[in-house]
N, C-alpha and C positions, 0 to 999 in steps of 0.2 A: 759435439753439441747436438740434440738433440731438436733444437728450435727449427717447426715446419716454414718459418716465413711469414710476413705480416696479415699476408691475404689467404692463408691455406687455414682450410675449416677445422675447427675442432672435432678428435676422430671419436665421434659420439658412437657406441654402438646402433645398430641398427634395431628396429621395435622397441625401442627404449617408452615406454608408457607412460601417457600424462601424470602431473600430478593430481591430488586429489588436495583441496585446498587446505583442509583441518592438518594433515600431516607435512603438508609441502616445507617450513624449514628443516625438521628433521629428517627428510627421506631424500632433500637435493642435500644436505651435510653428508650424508651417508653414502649414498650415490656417489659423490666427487670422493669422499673418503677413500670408498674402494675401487675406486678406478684410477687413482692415484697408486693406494698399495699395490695392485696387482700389473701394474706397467699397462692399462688403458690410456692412460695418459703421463707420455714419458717425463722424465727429467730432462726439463727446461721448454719443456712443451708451453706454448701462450694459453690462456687461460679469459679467453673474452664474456664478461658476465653476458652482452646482449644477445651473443649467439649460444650460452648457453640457456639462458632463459625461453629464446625463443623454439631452441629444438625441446625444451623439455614442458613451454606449452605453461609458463608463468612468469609473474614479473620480474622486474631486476633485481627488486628488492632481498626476497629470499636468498636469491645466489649472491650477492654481494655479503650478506650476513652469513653464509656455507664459506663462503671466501674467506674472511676474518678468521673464522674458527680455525679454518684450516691453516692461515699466515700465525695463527697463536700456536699452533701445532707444531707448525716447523715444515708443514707439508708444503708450501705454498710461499711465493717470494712478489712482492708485491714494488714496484715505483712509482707513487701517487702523480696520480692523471697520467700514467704515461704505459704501463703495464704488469701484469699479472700472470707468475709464470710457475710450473711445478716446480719446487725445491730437487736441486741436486742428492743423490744418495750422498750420505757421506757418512766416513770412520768415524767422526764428532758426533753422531747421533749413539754408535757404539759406548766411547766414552762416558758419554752422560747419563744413559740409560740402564745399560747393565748395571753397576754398581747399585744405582737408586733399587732395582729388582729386587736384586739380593738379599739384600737388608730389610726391604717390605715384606717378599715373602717370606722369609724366617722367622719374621717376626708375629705374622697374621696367624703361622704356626701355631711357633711359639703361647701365642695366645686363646687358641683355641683347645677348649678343655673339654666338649661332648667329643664321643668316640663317631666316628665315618659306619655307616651302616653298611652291611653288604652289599647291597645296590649299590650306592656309592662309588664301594671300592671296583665293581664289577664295570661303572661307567668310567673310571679312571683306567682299567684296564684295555677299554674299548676305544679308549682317546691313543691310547700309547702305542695299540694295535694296527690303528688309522695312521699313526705316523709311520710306524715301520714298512706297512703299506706302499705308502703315499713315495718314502725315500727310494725303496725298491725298484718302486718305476720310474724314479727321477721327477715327481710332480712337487716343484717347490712349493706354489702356493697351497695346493692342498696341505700339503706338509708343514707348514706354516699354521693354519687352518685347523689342524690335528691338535697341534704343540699346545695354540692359547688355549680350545678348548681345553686342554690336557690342565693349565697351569690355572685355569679357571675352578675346575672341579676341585685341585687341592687348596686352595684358599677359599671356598664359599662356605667354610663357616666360622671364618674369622668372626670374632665379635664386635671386631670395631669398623664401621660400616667407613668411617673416613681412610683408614689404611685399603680399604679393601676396593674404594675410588681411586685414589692416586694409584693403584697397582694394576689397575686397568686402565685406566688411560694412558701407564708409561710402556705398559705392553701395546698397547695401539699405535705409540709414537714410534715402537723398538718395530712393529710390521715389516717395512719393506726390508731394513737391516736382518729380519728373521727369513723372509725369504730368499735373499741372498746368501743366506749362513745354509740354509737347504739344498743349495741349490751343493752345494758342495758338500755332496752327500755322504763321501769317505768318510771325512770328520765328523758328520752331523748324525751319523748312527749311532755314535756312542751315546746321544742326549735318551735314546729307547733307555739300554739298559738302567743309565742315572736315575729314568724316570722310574722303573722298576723297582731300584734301593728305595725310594721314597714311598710308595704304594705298600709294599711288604713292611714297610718302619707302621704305615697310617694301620695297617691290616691288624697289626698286635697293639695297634693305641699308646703307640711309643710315638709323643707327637713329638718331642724333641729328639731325636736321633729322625726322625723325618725332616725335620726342620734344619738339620746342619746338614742332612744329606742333600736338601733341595739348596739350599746356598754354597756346596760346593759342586751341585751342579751347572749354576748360574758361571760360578765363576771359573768350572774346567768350560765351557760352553764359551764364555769372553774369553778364553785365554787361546783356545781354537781358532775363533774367527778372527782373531788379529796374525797369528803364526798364516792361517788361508791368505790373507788381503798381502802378508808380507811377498807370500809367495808369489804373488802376480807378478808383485813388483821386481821381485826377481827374474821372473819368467819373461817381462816385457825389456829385462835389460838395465834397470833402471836403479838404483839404492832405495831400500828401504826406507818412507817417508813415515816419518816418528811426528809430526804435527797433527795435532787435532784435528784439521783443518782437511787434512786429504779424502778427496774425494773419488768414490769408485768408481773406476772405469762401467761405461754403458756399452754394452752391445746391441746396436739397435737390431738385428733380428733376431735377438731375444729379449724383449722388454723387459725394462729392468730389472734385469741381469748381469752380474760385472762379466766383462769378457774374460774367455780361459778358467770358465770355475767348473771344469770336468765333475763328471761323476764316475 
């Protein structure tokens, strides 16, 4: 567990800059967002709205409403009047997540009938280049960073503006789970070349043969990260834990990061 203790401060970066009042609900959501995904603030870390407000220079109000968003999220675990703490990783965010992907993205595909312009395709190639990059040197979160870029560019021109909401915000939920599937880099090379089958399908305007190559890339990609998670559990000694519910080991000196996920 990851919890600093009642009275140890929340580990805010340092020069963190005030807010500016017109943006302040959505740039402290945003802020705790990614300093959640990126292990700034670990799992099971306290989460005190007064001492964040006061380091970030506004009232409680805002960060109480950044908090909600984030307990609606799944990021954030909450005991009325009593405490507020970062959500655990866990294989149940896997679960839930991946499948719903799959099925949006193939279908936002599926749906879209203007052809990808060379720029386009040339940005998609530049996202996928970022990730092979990023894996090479072992940088999860960039690698992570790469990827949504990456799964962003091939869905922006669905036509239907509500599939193309829900598919971004269950990739936002799926973050820290994507950065953990990076970190374990063996397996998570192969998501480059998947990403390539799709890009060359977009390139000749074959949106459906792009479209069943990007849902079987969702789901060789879930079928990886469960075979990685089983492994730990192997490696720690332990049976294979098949419930929803198991959650990944943390190695605190590498923030959220499961422990033993070599590259």
């Amino acid at each position: 567990m990851a919890w600093r203790g009642r009275w140890t401060p929340v580990p805010i970066p340092n020069g963190v800059r005030k807010m500016r009042r017109s943006l302040v609900r959505e740039e402290i959501y945003r802020l705790l967002h990614e300093w959640i995904v990126n292990g700034t603030l670990q799992p099971e870390e306290q989460m005190r709205d007064v001492e964040l407000a006061e380091m970030l220079g506004v009232s409680r109000t805002p960060v109480r409403e950044a908090l909600r968003r984030l307990e609606d999220e799944g990021l954030v675990l909450t005991a009325r009047n009593r405490w507020t703490r970062v959500a655990p990783v866990s294989i149940d965010d896997a679960h839930n997540h991946f499948p719903i992907l799959w099925a949006l993205e193939r279908l936002a595909l599926q749906l879209t009938t203007t052809p990808y312009t060379a720029s386009e395709i040339d940005e998609m190639n530049d996202a996928n280049r970022a990730l092979a990059l990023a894996l090479r040197r072992g940088q999860a979160i960039e690698a992570s960073t790469a990827d949504f870029h990456f799964h962003q560019l091939v869905t922006a021109r669905c036509p239907n503006p509500e599939i193309a909401r829900i598919a971004f915000e269950q990739k936002l939920r799926l973050r820290r789970i994507s950065i953990c599937y990076f970190q374990g880099c063996l397996v998570a090379e192969q998501s480059v070349s998947e990403h390539q089958t799709v890009v060359e399908a977009l390139r000749v305007h074959d949106h459906w043969q792009a479209a069943v190559a990007l849902e079987r890339h969702w789901t060789e990609s879930y079928g990886r990260f469960l075979e990685q998670v089983e492994q730990i559990d192997l490696d720690d000694g332990e049976p294979a834990d098949d419930s929803a519910a198991h959650e990944l080991p943390v190695d605190p000196e590498n923030v959220g990061m499961p422990t033993r996920w070599s590259s």
